[in-house]
N, C-alpha and C positions, 0 to 999 in steps of 0.2 A: 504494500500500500504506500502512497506517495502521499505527503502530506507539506502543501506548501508553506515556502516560509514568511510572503508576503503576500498584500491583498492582489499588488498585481500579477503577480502569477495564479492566485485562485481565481480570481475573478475569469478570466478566458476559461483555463479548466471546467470553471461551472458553467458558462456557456456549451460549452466542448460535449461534456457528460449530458447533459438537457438534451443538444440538439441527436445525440447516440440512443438516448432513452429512447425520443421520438419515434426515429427512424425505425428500431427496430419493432415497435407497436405495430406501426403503419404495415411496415414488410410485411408485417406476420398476421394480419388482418388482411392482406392482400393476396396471399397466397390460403388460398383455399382449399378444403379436402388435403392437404399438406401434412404428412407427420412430422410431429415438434421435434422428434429424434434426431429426424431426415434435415430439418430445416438452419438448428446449429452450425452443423459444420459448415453448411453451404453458407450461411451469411458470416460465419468467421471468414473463411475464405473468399470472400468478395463476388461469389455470385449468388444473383436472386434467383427465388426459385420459379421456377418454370418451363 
């Protein structure tokens, strides 16, 4: 775990982490009939699934 040592380094990071959260919400609400198993590795890996 990485814990910054001022606000201007957290402050991006917390954008950073927010806009990750999002994404992978959205992904994984977009990929349908998808198993969550199946669907990990593929978005570690940088493809969506389809």
């Amino acid at each position: 775990m990485f814990v910054p040592s001022t606000f201007a380094v957290a402050l991006p990071m917390t954008i950073f982490s927010t806009v990750c959260w999002g994404s992978f919400a959205n992904t994984f609400k977009g990929a349908r009939n998808y198993r969550f198993e199946l669907y990990i590795p593929r978005l570690r890996s940088g493809h969506l699934p389809g």
